[in-house]
Structure formats: C-alpha cells, structure tokens
C-alpha positions as CSV (number, residue, x, y, z in Angstrom):
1,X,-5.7,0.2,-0.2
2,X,-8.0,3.0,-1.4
3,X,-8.2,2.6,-5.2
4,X,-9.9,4.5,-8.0
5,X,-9.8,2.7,-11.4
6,X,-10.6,5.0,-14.9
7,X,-12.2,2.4,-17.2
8,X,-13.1,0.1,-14.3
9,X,-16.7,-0.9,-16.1
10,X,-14.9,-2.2,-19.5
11,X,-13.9,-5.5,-20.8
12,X,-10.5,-5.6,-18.5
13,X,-11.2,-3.3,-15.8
14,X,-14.5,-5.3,-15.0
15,X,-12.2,-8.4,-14.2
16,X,-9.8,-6.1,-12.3
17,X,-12.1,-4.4,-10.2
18,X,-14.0,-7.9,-9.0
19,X,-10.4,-9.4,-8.2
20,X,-9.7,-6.0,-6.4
21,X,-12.3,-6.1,-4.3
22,X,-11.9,-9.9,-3.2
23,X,-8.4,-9.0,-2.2
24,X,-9.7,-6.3,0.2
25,X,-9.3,-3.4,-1.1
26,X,-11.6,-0.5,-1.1
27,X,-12.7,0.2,-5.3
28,X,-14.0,3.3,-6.8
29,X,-14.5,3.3,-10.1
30,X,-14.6,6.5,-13.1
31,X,-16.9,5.6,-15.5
32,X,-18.3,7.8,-18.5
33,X,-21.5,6.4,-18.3
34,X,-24.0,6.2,-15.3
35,X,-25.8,3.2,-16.2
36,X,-22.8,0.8,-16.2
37,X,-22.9,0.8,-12.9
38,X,-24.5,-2.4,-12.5
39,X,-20.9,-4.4,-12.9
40,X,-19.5,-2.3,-10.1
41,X,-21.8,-3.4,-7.4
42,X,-21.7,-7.0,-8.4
43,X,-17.8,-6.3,-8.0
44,X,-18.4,-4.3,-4.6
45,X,-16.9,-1.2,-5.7
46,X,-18.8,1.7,-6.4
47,X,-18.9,4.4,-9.6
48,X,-18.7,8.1,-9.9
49,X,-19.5,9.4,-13.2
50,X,-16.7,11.6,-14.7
51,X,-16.2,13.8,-18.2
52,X,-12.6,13.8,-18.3
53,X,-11.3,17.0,-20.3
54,X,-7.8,17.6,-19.2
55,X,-8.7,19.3,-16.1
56,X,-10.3,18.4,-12.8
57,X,-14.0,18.0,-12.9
58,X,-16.5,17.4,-10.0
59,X,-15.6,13.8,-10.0
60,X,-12.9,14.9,-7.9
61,X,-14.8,16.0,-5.1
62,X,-16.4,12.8,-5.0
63,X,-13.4,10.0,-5.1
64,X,-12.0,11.4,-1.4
65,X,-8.7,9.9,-0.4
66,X,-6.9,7.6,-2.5
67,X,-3.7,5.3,-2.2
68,X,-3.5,4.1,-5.9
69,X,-5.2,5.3,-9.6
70,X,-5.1,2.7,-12.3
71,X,-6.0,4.2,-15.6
72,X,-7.3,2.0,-18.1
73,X,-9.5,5.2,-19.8
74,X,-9.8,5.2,-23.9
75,X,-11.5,4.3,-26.6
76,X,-11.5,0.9,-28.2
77,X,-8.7,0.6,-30.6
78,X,-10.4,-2.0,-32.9
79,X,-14.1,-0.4,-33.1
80,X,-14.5,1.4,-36.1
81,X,-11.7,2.1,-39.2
82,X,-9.3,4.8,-38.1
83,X,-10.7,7.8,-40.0
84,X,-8.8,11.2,-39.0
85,X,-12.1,11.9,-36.8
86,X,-11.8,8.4,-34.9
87,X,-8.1,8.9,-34.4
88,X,-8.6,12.1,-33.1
89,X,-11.3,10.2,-30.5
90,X,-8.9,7.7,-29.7
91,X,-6.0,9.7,-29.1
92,X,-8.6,12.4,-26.7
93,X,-9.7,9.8,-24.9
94,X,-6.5,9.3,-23.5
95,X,-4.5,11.6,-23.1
96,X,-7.5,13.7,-21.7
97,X,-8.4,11.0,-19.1
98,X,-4.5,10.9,-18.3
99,X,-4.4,14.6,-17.9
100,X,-7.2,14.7,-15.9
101,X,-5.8,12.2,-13.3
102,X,-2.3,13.5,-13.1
103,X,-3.8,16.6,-12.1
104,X,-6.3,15.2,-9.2
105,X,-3.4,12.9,-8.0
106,X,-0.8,16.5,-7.7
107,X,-3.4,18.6,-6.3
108,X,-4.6,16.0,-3.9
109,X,-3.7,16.6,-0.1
110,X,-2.4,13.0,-0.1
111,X,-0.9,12.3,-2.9
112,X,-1.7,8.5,-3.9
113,X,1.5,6.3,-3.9
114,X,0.8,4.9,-7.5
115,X,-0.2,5.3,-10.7
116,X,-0.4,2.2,-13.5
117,X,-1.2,3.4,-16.8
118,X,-2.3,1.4,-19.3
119,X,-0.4,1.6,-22.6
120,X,0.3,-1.4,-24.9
121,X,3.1,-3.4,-27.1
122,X,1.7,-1.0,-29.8
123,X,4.4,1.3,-28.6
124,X,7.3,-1.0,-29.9
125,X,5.7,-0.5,-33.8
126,X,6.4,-3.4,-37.0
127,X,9.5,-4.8,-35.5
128,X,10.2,-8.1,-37.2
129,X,12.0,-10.8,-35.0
130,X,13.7,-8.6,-33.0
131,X,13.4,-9.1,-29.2
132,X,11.8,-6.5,-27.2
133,X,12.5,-5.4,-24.0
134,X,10.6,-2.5,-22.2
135,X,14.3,-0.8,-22.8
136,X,13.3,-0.9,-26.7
137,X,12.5,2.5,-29.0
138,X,9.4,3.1,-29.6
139,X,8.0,2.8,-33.2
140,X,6.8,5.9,-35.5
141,X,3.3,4.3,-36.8
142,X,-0.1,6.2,-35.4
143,X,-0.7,3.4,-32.6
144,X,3.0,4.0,-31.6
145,X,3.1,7.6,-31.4
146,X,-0.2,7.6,-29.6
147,X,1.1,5.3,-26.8
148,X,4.5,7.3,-26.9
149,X,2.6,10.7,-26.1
150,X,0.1,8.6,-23.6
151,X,3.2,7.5,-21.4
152,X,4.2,11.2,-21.3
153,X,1.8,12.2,-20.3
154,X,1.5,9.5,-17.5
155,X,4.8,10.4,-16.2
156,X,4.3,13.5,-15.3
157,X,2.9,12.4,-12.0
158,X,6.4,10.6,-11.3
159,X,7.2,12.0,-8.0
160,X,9.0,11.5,-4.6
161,X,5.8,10.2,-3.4
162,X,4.4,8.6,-6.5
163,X,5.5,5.7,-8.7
164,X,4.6,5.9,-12.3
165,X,4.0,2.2,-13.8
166,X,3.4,2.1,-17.9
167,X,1.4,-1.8,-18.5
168,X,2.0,-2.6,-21.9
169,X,0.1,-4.8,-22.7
170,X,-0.4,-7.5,-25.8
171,X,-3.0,-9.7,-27.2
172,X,-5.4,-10.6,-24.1
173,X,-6.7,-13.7,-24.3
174,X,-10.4,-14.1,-23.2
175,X,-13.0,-16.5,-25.1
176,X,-16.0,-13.6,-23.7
177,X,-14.1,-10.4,-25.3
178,X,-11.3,-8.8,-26.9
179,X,-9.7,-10.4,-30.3
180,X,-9.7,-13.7,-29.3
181,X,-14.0,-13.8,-28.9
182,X,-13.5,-12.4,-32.4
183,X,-11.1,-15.0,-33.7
184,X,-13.7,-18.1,-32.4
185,X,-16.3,-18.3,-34.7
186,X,-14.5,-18.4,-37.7
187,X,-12.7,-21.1,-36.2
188,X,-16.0,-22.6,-34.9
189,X,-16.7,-22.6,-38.7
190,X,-14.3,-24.2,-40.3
191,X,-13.0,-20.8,-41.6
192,X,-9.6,-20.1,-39.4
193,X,-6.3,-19.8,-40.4
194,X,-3.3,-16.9,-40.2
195,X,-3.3,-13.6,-40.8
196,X,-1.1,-12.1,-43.7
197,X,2.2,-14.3,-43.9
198,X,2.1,-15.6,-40.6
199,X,5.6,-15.2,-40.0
200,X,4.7,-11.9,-37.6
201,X,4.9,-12.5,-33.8
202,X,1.7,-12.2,-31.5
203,X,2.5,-11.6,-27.9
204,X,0.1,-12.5,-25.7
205,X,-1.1,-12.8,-22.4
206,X,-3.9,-15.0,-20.0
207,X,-6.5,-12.6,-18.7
208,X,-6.0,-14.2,-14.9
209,X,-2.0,-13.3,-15.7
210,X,-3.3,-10.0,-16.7
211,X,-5.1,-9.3,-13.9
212,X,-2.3,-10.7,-11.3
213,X,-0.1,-8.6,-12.7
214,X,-2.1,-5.7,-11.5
215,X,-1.9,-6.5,-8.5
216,X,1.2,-7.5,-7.9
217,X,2.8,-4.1,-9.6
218,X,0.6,-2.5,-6.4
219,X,3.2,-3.6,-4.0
220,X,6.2,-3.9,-6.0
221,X,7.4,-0.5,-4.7
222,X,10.6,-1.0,-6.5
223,X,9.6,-1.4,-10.1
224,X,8.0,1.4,-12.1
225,X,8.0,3.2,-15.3
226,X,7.3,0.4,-18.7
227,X,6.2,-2.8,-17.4
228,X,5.3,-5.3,-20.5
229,X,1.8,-7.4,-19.7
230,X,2.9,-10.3,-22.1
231,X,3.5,-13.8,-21.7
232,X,7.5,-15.3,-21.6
233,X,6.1,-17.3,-24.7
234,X,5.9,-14.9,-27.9
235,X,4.9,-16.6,-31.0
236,X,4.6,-16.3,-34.7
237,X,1.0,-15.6,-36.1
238,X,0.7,-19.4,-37.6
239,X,1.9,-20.6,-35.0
240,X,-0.8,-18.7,-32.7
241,X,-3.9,-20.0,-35.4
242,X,-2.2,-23.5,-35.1
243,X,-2.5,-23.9,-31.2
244,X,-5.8,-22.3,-31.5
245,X,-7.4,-24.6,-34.3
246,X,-6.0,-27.5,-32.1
247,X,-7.5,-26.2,-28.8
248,X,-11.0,-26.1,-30.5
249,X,-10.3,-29.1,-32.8
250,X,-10.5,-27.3,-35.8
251,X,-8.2,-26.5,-39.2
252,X,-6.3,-23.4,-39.3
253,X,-5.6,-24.0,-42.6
254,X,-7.7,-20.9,-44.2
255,X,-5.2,-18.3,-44.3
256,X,-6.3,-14.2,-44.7
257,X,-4.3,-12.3,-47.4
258,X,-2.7,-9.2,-46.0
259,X,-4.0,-7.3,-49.3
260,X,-7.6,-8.6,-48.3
261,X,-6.9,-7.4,-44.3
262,X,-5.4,-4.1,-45.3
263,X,-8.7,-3.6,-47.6
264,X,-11.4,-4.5,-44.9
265,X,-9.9,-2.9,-42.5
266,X,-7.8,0.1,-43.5
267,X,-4.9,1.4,-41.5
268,X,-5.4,-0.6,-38.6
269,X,-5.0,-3.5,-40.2
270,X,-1.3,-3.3,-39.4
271,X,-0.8,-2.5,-35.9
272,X,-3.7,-5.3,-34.9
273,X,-3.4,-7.7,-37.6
274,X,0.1,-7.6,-39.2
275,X,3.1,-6.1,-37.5
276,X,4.9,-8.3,-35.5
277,X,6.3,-8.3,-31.7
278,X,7.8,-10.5,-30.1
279,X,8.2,-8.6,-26.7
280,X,9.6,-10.0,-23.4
281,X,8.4,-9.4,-19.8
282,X,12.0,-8.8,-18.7
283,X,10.8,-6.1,-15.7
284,X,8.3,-8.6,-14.5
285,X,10.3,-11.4,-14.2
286,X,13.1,-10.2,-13.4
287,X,11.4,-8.8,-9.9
288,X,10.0,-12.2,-9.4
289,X,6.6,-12.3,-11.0
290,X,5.3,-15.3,-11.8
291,X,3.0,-16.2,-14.9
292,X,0.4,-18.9,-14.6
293,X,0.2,-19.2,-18.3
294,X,3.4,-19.1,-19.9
295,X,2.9,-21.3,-22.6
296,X,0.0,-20.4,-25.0
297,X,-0.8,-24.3,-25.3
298,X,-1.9,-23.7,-21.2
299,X,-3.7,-20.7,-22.2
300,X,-6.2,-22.6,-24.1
301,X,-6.2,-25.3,-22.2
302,X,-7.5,-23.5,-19.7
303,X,-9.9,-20.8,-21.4
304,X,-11.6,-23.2,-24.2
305,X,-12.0,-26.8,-22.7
C-alpha cells in the first residue's frame, strides 16, 4: 500500500513507519521540520515537509497517489504546563493538521481507502471504575473536548470509499520515550511510588501492540470509527508502580501527593496523572486482534530485562 503518515518522524510514528516499511509498503512521511529526516531514510520511507493550516498546501503536490493517511500530527500533550497560549497550540496542531488531510484525501482523484486518526483514552475524561468501551460518552475536561472536536473533525472524510478509524490510545509503554522513560529514574533511585491515591486506573498498552495494531486496522475493512489502543489488562495506578518497582527491583513505596502533582504541574496534572480509565479494547478484540502483551507483568518483562 501507498501510505503517507502526518507525525511519522515522532516518538510513535518513528516505530510505525520502520515496521511499515518492513512489511512492504511504500512510506511517505509529513513532517514539520526538514531536518528530521534522517529517521525516515533509516526507516526507508521518505519526508515531504508540510505547514499544515487547514487547507491544502504544496505538500500536496508532492505525496502523489495514496491508498492510506495515518495522522498522528500534534503537539506533545505533557511538554509544557497548559497555559491558555499552549492549549490553543495543542488544540491547532490538530485539528489544523486533521483539516488539512481531510481536504487532500476529498479532493484527491483517488481517494485513499483509509484514514486512522490518532485520538486517545483522554476522550473518556475522570471516570472512576467504570468500564469503558469505545461506545462510552465522552468526558467535558479540556483533553476530552479536544479529542471530541479532533474526532469530528476526522470523520468528515467518512465516505463510500473511505473508512474513518479513531485509535485511542492509553499509556504507551516504551523504556526510550513517552511516560514510562519519565517514570524510570525515579524508580532507578529509590524514589518511585503512586500517583495521588492510587486507586485511579492506568490503561496501557506495549509499543510492539501499538504498532501491530496499526497495521492490522489497515486491512480490517470492516471495523472503523473509535478503536481503543489499550491493553485487555487495565489497572489501578498502585498497582501499575507496584509491577513496575518489581520489574526494576525497586520500592514503589514513595507515593506523590495529588496536592503536590496538581501544584507542579497545573491543570494537566489530572488528565496525565490522576483521572482514572479503565478502558477496554472491545472493537479490537472482538474482530480478532490479538495482543502480545496483555498482562502488564509481560510488558515489563519484555521492555526492562
């Protein structure tokens, strides 16, 4: 397949784009920035260099024909405290980048088959023990409303000819980036432990589970719209720091006071830290994907020993 990735040069697109490209198929990538180009060659694929606004730029001319657009375009939720300037950034970059690639895939003489969106459990908002589905509400917190608004926006390329995938995804577990590189060296020295009360649910999934579920949504032609990118194997926030001290054979004993989290860290202290999900892949599963990592005891096993 003929596949342009938005994001393709960040923390999960690199891995997406490398596994991609083994399988076959042929990669282009939309980068913001001309120098990261270096990841995409060691990957195979190549980048074009695109200012997403809303509209269709001269990137377009570039990308030719395509048979698939994955989307993982945006700003890094956890850089920087949420100030009304930064979560004016987050939600541009976005809902811009969206914007720009529904309207290349509607004007496109072909148009490509698929589109997966990148969106995340942040959708579901602070919802206790409750179980959630992708049938669930969404929540009415910023992170919520901004991955509400994102999904619209996605689905306006839903079309006879194009399927319309929202990924959802949790906590992404990857020693080399994301939350968990962040969690290790407190852990590493002797300071780990839960966040808050504990009792809040982290949903989580393996980076290699990640990325299989990628491409395996590519020729599920029958599922579409939310898709949730979490392991089968929610659990509680102390019971996430307990694994984790045990995988790296350290306490996790050192607990961090909501009051202290919500002080260092503003806002987003809640939607990254705090609220709890416990959200199930029931689309996934129930069209026969399978997760390597189900259990977050395997997880570790395989990503810190």
């Amino acid at each position: 397949m003929r596949i342009l990735v938005a994001g393709g040069s960040g923390f999960l697109g690199t891995y997406l784009t490398t596994a991609l490209t083994a399988a076959g198929h042929d990669v282009s990538i939309l980068s913001r920035q001309a120098d990261r180009e270096s990841p995409s060659r060691k990957s195979g694929s190549r980048t074009i260099v695109w200012r997403p606004d809303g509209s269709i730029g001269p990137w377009a001319g570039a990308c030719g024909p395509i048979d698939a657009i994955i989307n993982l375009a945006g700003a890094s939720i956890g850089d920087g405290r949420w100030s009304p300037a930064r979560k004016a950034a987050l939600v541009a970059s976005r809902l811009d980048a969206t914007r720009s690639l529904v309207r290349f895939a509607g004007q496109a003489s072909l148009r490509p088959s698929l589109l997966i969106n990148a969106s995340a459990i942040g959708f579901y908002g602070d919802r206790g023990n409750d179980v959630l589905t992708e049938d669930a509400a969404a929540g009415s917190d910023f992170l919520a409303t901004l991955c509400r608004d994102w999904e619209t926006e996605a689905r306006r390329a839903q079309s006879v000819n194009t399927r319309v995938v929202l990924l959802r995804t949790g906590l992404v577990l990857d020693p080399r980036g994301g939350a968990l590189a962040r969690m290790l060296l407190p852990f590493k020295l002797f300071a780990g432990g839960p966040f808050g009360s504990g009792r809040q649910f982290v949903s989580w999934i393996h980076r290699d589970d990640w990325v299989a579920l990628v491409l395996w949504l590519l020729n599920a032609r029958d599922v579409a719209g939310p898709v949730n990118a979490t392991a089968p194997g929610p659990v509680t926030n102390a019971e996430f720091t307990d694994a984790l001290g045990r995988a790296l054979h350290r306490p996790s004993w050192l607990p961090a006071p909501a009051f202290a989290l919500k002080l260092a860290l503003g806002e987003m202290s809640g939607p990254l830290l705090l609220f709890s999900q416990r959200v199930m892949p029931d689309r996934a599963r129930g069209a026969g994907f399978s997760f390597g990592y189900a259990t977050l005891e395997r997880a570790f096993s395989n990503l810190l020993t």
